[in-house]
C-alpha positions as CSV (number, residue, x, y, z in Angstrom):
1,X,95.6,100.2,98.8
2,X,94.3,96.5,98.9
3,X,94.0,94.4,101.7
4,X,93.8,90.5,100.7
5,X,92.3,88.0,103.0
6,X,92.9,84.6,102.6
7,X,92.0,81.5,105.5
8,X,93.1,77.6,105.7
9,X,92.7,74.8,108.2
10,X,95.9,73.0,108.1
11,X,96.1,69.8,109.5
12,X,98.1,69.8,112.5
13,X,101.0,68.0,111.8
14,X,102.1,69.7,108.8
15,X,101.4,73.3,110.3
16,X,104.9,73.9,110.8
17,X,106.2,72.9,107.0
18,X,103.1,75.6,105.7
19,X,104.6,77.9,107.3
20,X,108.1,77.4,106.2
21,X,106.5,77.5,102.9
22,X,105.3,80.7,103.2
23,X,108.4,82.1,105.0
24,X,111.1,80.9,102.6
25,X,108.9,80.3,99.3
26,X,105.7,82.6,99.4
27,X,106.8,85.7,101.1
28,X,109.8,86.4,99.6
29,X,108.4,85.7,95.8
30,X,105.4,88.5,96.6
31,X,108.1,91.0,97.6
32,X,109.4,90.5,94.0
33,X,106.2,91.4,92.8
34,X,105.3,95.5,91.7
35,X,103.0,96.9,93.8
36,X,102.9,94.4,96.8
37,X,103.1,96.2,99.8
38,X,103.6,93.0,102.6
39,X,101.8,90.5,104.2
40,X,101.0,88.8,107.5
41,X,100.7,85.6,109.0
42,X,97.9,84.8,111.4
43,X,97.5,81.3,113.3
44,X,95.6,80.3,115.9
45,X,94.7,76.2,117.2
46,X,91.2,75.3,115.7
47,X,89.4,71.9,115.9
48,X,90.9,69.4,113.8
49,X,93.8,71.6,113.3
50,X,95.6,74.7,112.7
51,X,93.6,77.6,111.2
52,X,96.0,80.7,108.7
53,X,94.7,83.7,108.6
54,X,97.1,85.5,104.7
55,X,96.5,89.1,104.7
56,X,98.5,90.5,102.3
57,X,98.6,94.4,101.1
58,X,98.7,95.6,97.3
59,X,98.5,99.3,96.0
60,X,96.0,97.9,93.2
61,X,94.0,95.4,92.0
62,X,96.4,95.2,88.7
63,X,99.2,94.4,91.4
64,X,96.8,91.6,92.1
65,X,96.7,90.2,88.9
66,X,100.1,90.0,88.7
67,X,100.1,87.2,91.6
68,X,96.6,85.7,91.1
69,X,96.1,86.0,87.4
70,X,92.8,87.4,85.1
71,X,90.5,86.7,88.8
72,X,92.1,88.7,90.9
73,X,90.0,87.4,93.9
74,X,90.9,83.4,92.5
75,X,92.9,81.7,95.9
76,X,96.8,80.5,94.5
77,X,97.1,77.2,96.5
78,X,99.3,75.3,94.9
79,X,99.4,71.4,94.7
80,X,102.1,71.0,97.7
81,X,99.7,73.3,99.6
82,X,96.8,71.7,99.1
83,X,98.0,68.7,100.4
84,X,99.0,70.5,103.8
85,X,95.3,71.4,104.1
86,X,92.0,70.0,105.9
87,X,90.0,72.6,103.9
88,X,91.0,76.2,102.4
89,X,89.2,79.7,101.3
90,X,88.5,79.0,97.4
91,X,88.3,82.6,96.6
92,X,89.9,85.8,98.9
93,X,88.4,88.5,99.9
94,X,89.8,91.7,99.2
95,X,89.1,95.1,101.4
96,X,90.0,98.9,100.5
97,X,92.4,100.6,103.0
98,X,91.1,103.3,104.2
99,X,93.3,104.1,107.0
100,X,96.8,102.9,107.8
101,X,99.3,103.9,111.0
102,X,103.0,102.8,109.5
103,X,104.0,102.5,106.4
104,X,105.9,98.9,105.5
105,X,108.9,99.0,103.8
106,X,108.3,97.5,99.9
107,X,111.0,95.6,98.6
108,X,111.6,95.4,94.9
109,X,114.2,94.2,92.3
110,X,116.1,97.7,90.8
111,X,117.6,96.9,87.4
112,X,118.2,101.3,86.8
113,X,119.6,103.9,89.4
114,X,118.6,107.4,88.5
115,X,120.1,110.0,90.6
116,X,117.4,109.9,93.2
117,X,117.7,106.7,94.2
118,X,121.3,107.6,94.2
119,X,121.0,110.2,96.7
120,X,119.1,108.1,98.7
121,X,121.0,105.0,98.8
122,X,124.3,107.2,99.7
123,X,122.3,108.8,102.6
124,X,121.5,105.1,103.8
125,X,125.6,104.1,103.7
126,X,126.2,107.4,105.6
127,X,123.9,106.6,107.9
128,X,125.0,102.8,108.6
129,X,128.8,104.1,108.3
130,X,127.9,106.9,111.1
131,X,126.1,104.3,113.1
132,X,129.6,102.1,112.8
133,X,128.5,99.3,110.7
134,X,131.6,97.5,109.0
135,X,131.0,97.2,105.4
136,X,133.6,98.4,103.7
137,X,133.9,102.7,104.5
138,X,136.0,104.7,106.9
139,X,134.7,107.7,108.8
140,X,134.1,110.5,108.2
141,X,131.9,109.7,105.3
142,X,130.4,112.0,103.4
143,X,127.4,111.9,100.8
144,X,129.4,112.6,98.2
145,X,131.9,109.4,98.8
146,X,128.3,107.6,99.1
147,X,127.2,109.1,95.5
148,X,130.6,107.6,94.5
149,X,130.1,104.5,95.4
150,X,126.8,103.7,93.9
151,X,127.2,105.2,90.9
152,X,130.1,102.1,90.4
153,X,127.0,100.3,91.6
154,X,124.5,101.5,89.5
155,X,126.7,100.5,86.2
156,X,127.3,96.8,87.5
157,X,123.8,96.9,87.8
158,X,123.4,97.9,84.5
159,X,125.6,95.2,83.4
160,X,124.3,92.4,84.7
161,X,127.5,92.1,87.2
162,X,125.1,92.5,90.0
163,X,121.6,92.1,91.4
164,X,120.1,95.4,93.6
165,X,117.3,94.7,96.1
166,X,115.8,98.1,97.6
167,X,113.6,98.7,100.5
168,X,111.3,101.7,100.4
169,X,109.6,103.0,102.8
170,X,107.0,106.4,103.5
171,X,110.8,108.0,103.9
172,X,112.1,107.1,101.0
173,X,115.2,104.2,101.1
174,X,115.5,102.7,104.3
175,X,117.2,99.0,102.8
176,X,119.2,97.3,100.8
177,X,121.2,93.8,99.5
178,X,122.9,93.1,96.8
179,X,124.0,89.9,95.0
180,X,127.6,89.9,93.3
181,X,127.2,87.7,90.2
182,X,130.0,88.4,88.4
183,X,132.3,85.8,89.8
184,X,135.5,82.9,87.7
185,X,134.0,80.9,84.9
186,X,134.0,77.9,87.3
187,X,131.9,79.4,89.7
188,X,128.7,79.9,87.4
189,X,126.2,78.3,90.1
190,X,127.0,80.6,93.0
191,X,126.9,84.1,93.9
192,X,128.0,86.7,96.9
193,X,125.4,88.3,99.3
194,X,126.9,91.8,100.1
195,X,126.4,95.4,101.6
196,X,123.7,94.6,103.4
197,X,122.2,97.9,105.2
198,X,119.1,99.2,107.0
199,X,118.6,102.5,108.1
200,X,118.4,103.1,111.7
201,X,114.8,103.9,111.9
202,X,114.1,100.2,110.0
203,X,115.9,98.6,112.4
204,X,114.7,96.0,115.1
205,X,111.4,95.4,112.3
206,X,112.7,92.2,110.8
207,X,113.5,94.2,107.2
208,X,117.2,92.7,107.7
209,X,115.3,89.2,107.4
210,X,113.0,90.1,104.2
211,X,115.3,91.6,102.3
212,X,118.3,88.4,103.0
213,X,115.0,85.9,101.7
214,X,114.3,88.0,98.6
215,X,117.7,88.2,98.1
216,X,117.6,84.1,97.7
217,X,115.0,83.8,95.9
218,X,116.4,86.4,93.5
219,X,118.9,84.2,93.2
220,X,117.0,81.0,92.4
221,X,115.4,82.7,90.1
222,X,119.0,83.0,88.2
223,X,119.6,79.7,89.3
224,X,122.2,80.2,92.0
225,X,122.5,77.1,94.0
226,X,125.4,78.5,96.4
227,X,125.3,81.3,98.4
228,X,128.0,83.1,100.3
229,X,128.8,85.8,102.9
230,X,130.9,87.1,105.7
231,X,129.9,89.7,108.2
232,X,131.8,91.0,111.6
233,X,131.7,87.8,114.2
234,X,129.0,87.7,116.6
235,X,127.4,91.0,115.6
236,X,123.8,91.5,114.6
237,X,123.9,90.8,111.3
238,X,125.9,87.6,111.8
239,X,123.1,86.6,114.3
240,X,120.7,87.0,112.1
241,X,122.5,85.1,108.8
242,X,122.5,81.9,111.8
243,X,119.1,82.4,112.5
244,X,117.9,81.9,109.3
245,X,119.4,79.3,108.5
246,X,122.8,79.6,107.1
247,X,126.3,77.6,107.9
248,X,128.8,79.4,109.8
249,X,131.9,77.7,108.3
250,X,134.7,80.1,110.4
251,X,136.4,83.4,111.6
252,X,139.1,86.0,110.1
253,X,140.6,87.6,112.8
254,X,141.7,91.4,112.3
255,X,139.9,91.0,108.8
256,X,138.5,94.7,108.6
257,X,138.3,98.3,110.7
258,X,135.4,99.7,112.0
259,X,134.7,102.8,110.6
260,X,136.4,104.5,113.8
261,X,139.2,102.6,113.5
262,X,140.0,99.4,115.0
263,X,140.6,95.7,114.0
264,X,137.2,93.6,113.3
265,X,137.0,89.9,112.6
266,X,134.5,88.3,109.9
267,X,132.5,85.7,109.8
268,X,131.7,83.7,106.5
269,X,128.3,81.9,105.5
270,X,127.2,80.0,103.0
271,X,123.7,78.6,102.3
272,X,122.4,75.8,99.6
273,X,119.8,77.0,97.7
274,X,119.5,73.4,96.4
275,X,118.7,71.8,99.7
């Protein structure tokens, strides 16, 4: 594994709007990327302004190429960057991994299910459904009801009717979001955000966040301009859609069950891409 290092001075009163860039522009267009592994962002005050510290992780240098071209070790600043900047590393510097304690969830466009990542994806329902997450199964569920259900997903996939995001992690599949695109005729600029799950032990790590941004940029990149969702009211997931910057338009009451049983109301969402 690579580890790539990249520093620049940012003048101090357009610190905030780089790093906006890099959370709803830069970040989630690396996680679309094969072989990127995930990155962090390091700030700190420095004279004359506000110093970034990129490190970013890759399982090669070919991985690299893919993001900085033929130079792998050639900085990507683009134009609107360059402008936020006092003064920027010309050229990364990349270090070998030797060690590692945790492995990061990678996040990465699946256009083919095979029956592994079948298996795995059902285990990740059962354990949202068994957890009581509302999206869309009774208890008890079993594996096999999980196998059902995304092997309907795997041939929309296939078809083009939807977009599959999947989080992997050491364990295997610990994430997930889709994007339903197959919607009316006079709807061809939006698309529905749905069955969004993380496993229990990916939980609290901000994978719910990552995988909701590559899920817009995936759909940017078929330009989408309209976005929509519902999830149960006030839970986490609804929190978190708010936090990142989407509009609550209004509540269903008695819209689902739990998996347990028991009335839950929804929430819906939208967000402009276009904005």
């Amino acid at each position: 594994m690579i580890a790539r290092h990249w520093k620049g001075l940012a003048r101090a009163d357009r610190a905030a709007e780089y790093e906006a860039h890099l959370r709803d522009e830069t970040f989630p267009a690396l996680a679309r990327i094969g072989g990127f592994v995930d990155a962090s962002m390091l700030r700190r005050d420095h004279v004359g302004g506000v110093e970034f510290l990129i490190v970013t992780r890759w399982k090669s240098i070919d991985a690299i190429r893919q993001f900085a071209g033929d130079d792998p070790e050639a900085a990507v600043v683009p134009a609107r960057v360059q402008a936020m900047m006092i003064d920027y590393d010309r050229r990364a510097v990349h270090y070998e991994v030797m060690e590692q304690t945790s492995s990061v969830p990678e996040i990465r466009l699946v256009d083919r299910l095979d029956q592994r990542l079948i298996g795995e994806l059902a285990a990740l329902t059962k354990d949202c459904v068994d957890g009581g997450a509302s999206i869309g199964f009774m208890q008890p569920f079993t594996i096999e009801r999980g196998r059902e259900f995304w092997r309907k997903v795997a041939d929309a996939v296939a078809s083009g009717q939807r977009a599959l995001l999947v989080a992997e992690d050491g364990q295997g599949v610990c994430g997930t979001v889709q994007l339903i695109l197959d919607l009316p005729d006079n709807q061809p600029h939006r698309a529905d955000v749905a069955k969004m799950q993380v496993h229990s032990r990916a939980r609290r790590k901000g994978l719910g966040g990552q995988l909701l941004r590559a899920a817009e940029q995936a759909a940017r990149d078929r330009d989408k301009t309209l976005l929509v969702l519902d999830a149960v009211t006030d839970g986490d997931a609804a929190r978190l859609y708010a936090r990142l910057g989407w509009v609550r338009v209004g509540d269903i009451p008695n819209y689902a069950l739990f998996p347990q049983g028991g009335y839950c109301s929804t929430t819906y969402f939208y967000k402009n891409l276009a904005d």
